[in-house]
N, C-alpha and C positions, 0 to 999 in steps of 0.2 A: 311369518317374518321372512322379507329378504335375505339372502345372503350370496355372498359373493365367493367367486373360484377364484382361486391364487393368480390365476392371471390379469383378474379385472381388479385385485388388489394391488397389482403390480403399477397397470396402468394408472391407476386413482393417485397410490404413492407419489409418481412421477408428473404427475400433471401436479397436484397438489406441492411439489420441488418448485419448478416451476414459477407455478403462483407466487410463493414465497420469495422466492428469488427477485421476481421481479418489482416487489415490494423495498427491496432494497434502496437506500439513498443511492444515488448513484452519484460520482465524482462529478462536483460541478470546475468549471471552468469559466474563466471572464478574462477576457481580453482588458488590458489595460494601456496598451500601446501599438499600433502598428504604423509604421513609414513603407511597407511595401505595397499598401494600396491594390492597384488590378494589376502587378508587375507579373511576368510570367514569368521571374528567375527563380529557380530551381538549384539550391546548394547540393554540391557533390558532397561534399565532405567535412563531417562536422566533427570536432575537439569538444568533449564531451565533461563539464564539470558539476562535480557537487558540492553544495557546502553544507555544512553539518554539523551539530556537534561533537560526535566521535567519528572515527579514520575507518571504521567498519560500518557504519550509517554512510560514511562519505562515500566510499569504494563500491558496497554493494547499489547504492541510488546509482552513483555512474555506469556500471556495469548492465544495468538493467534498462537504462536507457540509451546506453548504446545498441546492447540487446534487439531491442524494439525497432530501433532506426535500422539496422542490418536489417532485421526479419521485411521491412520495406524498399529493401533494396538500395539502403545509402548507407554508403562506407561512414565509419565514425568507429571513435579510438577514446577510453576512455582516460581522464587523464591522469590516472595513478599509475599509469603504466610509463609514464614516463617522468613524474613530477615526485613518486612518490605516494605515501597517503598521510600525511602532513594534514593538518584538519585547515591552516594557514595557508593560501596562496597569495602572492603579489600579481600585480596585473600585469609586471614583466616578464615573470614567469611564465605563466599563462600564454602569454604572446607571442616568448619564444619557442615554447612546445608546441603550440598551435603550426607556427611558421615549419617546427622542424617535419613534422608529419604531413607537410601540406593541405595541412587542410581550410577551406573558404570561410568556414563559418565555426565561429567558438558561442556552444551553448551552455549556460550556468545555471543550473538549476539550485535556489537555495530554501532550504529547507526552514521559513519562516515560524511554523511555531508546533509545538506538539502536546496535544489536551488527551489527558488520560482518563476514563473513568472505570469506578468499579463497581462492581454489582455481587453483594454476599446476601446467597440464600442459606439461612441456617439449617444445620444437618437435623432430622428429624431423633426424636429420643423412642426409642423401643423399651419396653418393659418388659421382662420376662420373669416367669413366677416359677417358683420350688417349692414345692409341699416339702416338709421337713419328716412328714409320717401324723397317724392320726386320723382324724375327720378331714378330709378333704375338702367338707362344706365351711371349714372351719377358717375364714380369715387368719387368725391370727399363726397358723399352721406354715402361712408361706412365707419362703424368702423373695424380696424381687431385687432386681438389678436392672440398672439403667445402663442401655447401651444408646450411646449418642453416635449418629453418621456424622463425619465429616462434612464443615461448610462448605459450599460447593462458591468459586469466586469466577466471577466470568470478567473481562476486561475489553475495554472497546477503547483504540487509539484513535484520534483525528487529526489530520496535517491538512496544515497550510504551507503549498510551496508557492513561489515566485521564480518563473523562467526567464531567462533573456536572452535572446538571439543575436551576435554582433556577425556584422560581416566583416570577416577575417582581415582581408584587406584593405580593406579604409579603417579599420576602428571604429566602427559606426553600429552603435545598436540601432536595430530596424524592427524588433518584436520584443511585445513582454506579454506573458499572461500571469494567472493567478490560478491555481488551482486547487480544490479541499477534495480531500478524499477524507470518507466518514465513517468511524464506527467502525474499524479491522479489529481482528483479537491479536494478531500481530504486526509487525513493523512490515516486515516482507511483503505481506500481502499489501501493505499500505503503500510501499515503495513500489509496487508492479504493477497497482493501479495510477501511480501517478506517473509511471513512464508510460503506461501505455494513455495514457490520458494526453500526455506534451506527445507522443508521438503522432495521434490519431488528430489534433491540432493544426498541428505542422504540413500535415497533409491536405485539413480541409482546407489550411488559408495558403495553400498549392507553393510552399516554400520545400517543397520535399515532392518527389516525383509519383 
């Protein structure tokens, strides 16, 4: 019988990551709108919003996709830093915090819907036996006790957002897409792939440098 040294254990482990990994759903995306066509303009600076239903889903989404836009080289501000985290903005609002940071381009990412599901595998029951004294071979000799493991509950989030891109000064939306990110066991992770999903976007349809 083959067997394997700990290091070709190692490697098996990691390719077998890997594999799995790339099994994964990955964050789709669909364009649903674009007016910028084969334009080569390139937003400096984007006012960065999210809508949401809680002020801490709002904050951490804007943060994380400002995040992303900075890690590519574009200034962006996200807008609880000057609006507040209000879960409610007005479009005047909006416009004038955009106006007061300078920035080109106001991007709004809203957080269209969120599908939760759960997955309960029940804890397995151990029995454990106590001979009381006597015959051992004797059934009726023992105690037993059931010990039950805890259900074990796994959870898997799915979001759909909706992005739009306005350029700042005209008022003018010029992009929208649609994006699902699939199957997170938390929010966070759902929120980092959906920035980085609108950020890597942004870049192929060359509105970001």
């Amino acid at each position: 019988m083959k067997t394997f040294s700990p290091r070709s254990l190692s490697i098996l482990t990691l390719i077998l990551t890997f594999l799995f990994a790339g099994c994964a759903r990955q964050t789709e995306v669909v364009k649903l709108y674009d007016e910028t066509g084969d334009s080569s303009r390139h937003y400096e600076k984007f006012f960065v919003v999210g809508i949401a239903g809680d002020s801490l889903t709002r904050r951490r989404l804007e943060d994380m996709i400002t995040s992303q836009l900075q890690a590519a080289d574009v200034a962006a501000v996200s807008a609880h830093t000057r609006t507040g985290v209000k879960t409610t903005l007005l479009q005047e609002e909006i416009n004038t915090a955009a106006e007061a940071v300078g920035a080109d381009a106001i991007l709004i990412t809203h957080i269209v819907s969120v599908d939760t599901t759960a997955d309960i595998e029940e804890g397995r029951v151990n029995v454990t036996a106590e001979c009381r004294g006597g015959d051992p071979a004797d059934y009726f000799l023992y105690d037993y006790d059931e010990l039950k493991e805890p259900d074990s509950v796994s959870v898997a989030h799915t979001v759909v957002a909706v992005t739009n891109l306005y350029a700042a000064r005209e008022g003018k939306l010029v992009w929208t897409i649609r994006s699902t990110c699939f199957e997170k066991e938390t929010m966070d992770e759902l929120l980092l792939e959906e920035a980085e999903a609108i950020a890597r976007q942004l870049k192929i349809d060359k509105l970001i440098g």
